[in-house]
C-alpha positions in Angstrom: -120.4 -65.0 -36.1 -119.8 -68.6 -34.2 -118.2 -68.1 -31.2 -114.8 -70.0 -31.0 -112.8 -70.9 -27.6 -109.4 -72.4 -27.3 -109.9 -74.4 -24.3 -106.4 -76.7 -24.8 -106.0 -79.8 -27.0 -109.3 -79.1 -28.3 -111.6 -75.6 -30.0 -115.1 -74.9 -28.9 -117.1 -73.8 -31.8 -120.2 -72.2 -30.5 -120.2 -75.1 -28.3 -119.0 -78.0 -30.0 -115.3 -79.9 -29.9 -113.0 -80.1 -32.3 -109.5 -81.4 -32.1 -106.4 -79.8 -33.3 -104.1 -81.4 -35.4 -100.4 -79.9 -36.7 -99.3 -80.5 -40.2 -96.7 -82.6 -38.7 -99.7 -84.4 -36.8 -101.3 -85.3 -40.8 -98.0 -86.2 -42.0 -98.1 -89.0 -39.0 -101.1 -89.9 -40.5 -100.2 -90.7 -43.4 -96.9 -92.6 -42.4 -98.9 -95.0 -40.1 -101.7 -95.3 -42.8 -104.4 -93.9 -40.7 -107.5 -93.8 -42.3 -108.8 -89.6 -42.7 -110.6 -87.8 -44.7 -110.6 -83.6 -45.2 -112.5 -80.8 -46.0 -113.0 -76.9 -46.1 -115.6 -74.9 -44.1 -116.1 -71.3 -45.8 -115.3 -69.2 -42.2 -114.5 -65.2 -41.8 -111.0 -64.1 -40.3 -111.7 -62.8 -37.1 -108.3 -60.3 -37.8 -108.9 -58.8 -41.5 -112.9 -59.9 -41.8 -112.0 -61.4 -45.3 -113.6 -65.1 -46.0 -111.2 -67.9 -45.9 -111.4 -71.5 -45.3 -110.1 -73.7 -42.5 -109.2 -77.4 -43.0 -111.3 -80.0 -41.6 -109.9 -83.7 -40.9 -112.2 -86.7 -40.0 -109.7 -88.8 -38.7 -111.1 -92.8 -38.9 -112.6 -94.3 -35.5 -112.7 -91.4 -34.1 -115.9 -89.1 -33.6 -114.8 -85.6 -32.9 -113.6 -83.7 -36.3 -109.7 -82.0 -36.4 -109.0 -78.6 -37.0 -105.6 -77.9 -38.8 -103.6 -75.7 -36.6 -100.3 -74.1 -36.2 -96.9 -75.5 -34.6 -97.5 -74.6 -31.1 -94.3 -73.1 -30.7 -94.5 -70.8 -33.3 -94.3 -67.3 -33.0 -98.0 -67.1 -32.7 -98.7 -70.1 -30.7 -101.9 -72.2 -31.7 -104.1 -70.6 -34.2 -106.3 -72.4 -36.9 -104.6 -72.1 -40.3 -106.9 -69.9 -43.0 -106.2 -70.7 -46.6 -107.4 -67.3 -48.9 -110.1 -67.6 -50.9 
C-alpha cells in the first residue's frame, strides 16, 4: 500500500504533495468563485482495510492537487475524509 505522511499543511503520498483542504475551505471556494474541479481515488482504510474513496480537488492556478480533510480541531484532528463504497 502507498505510504502516506502528514508532514503539516500538506500529505506525502509515497512521496508526492498534496494539500489539505476543509469542507469549510471548498465552501470558500465556491463563495469567491474560484475555479476547481473534484474527483475520487479508489484508496483502502488504513483502520478497517475496507476500500473507500478520498476526494480529490484541483483547485485553478494552482499545481499541487487538495485532499479533503477534517476540521483540525475535531476530536480526531486532521485526517483525510473516506466516503464508503
Amino acid at each position: 500500500m502507498n505510504e502516506v505522511m502528514n508532514v503539516g499543511e500538506t500529505i506525502l503520498l509515497d512521496g508526492e504533495p498534496l494539500s489539505l483542504v476543509t469542507r469549510a475551505g471548498v465552501e470558500a471556494w465556491i463563495e469567491k468563485g474560484v475555479g476547481h474541479s473534484s474527483r475520487y481515488d479508489q484508496v483502502r482504510d488504513p483502520f478497517d482495510g475496507q476500500i473507500k474513496y478520498r476526494c480529490l480537488y484541483e483547485k485553478k492556478g494552482v499545481d499541487m492537487p487538495f485532499v479533503l480533510v477534517n476540521d483540525p480541531d475535531s476530536a480526531e484532528g486532521v485526517r483525510v475524509i473516506l466516503f464508503d463504497v
